[in-house]
C-alpha positions in Angstrom: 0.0 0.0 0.0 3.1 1.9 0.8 4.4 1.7 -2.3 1.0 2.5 -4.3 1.2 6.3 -2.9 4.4 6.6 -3.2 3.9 5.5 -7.1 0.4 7.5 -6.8 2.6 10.7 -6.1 4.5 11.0 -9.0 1.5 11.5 -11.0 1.4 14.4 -12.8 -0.5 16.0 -15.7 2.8 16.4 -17.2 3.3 12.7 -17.1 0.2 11.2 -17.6 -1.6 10.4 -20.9 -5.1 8.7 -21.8 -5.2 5.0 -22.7 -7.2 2.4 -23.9 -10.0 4.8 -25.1 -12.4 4.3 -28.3 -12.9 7.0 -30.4 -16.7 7.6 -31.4 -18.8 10.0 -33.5 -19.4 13.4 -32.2 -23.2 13.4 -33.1 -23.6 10.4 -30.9 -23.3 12.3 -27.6 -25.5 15.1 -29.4 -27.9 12.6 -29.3 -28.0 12.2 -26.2 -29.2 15.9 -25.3 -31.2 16.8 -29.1 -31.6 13.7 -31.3 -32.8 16.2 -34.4 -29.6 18.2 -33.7 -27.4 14.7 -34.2 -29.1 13.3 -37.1 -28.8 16.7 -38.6 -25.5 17.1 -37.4 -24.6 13.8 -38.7 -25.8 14.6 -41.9 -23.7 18.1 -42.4 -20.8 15.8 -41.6 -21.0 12.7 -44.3 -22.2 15.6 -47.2 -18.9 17.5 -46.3 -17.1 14.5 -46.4 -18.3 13.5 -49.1 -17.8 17.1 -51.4 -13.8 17.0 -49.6 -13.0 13.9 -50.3 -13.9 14.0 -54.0 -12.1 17.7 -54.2 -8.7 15.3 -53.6 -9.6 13.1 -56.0 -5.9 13.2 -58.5 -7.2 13.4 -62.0 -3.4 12.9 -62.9 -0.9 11.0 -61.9 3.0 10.2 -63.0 3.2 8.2 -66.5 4.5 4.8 -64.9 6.7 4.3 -67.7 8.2 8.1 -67.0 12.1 7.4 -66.2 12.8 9.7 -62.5 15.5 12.0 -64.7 12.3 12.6 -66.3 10.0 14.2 -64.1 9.6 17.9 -64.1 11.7 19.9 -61.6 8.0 21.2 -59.8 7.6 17.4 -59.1 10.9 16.7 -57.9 10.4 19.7 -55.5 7.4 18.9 -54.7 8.7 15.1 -53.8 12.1 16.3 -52.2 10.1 18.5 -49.9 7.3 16.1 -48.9 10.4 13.6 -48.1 11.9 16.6 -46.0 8.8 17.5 -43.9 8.4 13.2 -43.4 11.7 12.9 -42.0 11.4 16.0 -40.0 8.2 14.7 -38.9 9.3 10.9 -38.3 12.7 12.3 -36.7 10.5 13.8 -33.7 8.2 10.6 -32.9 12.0 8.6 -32.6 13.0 11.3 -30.1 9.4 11.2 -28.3 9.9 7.4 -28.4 13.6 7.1 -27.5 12.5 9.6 -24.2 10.1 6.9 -23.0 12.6 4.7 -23.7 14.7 6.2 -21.2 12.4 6.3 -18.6 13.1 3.5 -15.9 9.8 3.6 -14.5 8.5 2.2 -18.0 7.4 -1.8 -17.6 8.8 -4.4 -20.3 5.9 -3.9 -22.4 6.0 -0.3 -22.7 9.5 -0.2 -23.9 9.1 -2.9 -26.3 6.1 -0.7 -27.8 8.4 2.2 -27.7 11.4 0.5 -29.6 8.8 -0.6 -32.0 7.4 3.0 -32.1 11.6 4.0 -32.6 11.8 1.6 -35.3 9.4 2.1 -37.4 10.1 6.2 -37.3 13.6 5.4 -38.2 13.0 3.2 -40.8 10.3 5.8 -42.4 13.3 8.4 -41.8 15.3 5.5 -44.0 12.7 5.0 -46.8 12.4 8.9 -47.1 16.2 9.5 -47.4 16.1 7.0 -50.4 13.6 8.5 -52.0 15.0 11.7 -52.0 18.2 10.4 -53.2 17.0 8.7 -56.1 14.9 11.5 -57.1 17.9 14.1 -56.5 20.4 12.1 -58.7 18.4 12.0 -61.9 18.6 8.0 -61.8 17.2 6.1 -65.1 14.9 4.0 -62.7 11.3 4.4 -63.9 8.4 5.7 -61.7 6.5 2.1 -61.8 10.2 0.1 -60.7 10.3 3.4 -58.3 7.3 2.0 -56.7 8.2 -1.2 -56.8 11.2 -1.3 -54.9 9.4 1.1 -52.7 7.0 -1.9 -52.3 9.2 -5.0 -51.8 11.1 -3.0 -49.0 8.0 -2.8 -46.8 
């Protein structure tokens, strides 16, 4: 017992983070004050939904048989850059992950879900380096064999 509120003490909202939680539709707790105002609300959602997700439909995409030295230099920025703000991005979850790695109060479990958090980041942070550098150095390597090496790594 002891030992519980000494453990209970070092609780903080600094530390402490939700778990085990399922994620449900807004308009279902609406429903439980207006039911009108959650089928209506419910409604506004899947019609915007719908209009944005066919706004994002591509209507053109890279000829597969396009060689990488090939594709315009607005594409290659645009791929270099989205490779950038990935490895940026992936580079912070393998700190966040390597800082609950370090923390000895962290069970066997929780570290091993942590390294595999690491891992993966890292090898994302891999995948995106090697795009970039293909796509940097002009290579002859088609867009479709682009994708499929991209594929058999993963």
């Amino acid at each position: 017992l002891e030992i519980a509120r000494e453990w209970a003490g070092t609780i903080t909202y600094s530390n402490v983070y939700p778990f085990d939680f399922e994620l449900r539709p807004l308009w279902e707790l609406i429903e439980r004050v207006d039911e009108e105002k959650a089928k209506e609300f419910k409604l506004y959602l899947e019609d915007k939904w719908e209009k944005d997700g066919n706004r994002h439909l591509p209507s053109e995409y890279l000829p597969m048989s396009l060689r990488v030295v090939q594709i315009s230099d607005a594409s290659k920025t645009f791929i270099l850059n989205t490779c950038r703000a990935h490895e940026h991005t992936l580079l912070e979850e393998s700190s966040k992950a390597q800082s609950y790695i370090d923390k000895a109060m962290y069970n066997f479990m929780d570290r091993k879900c942590s390294e595999r958090w690491q891992n993966s980041a890292n090898s994302g942070m891999e995948e995106a380096l090697e795009i970039r550098n293909i796509v940097s150095h002009d290579c002859e390597m088609t867009v479709e064999e682009l994708i499929e090496k991209l594929e058999a790594q993963s």
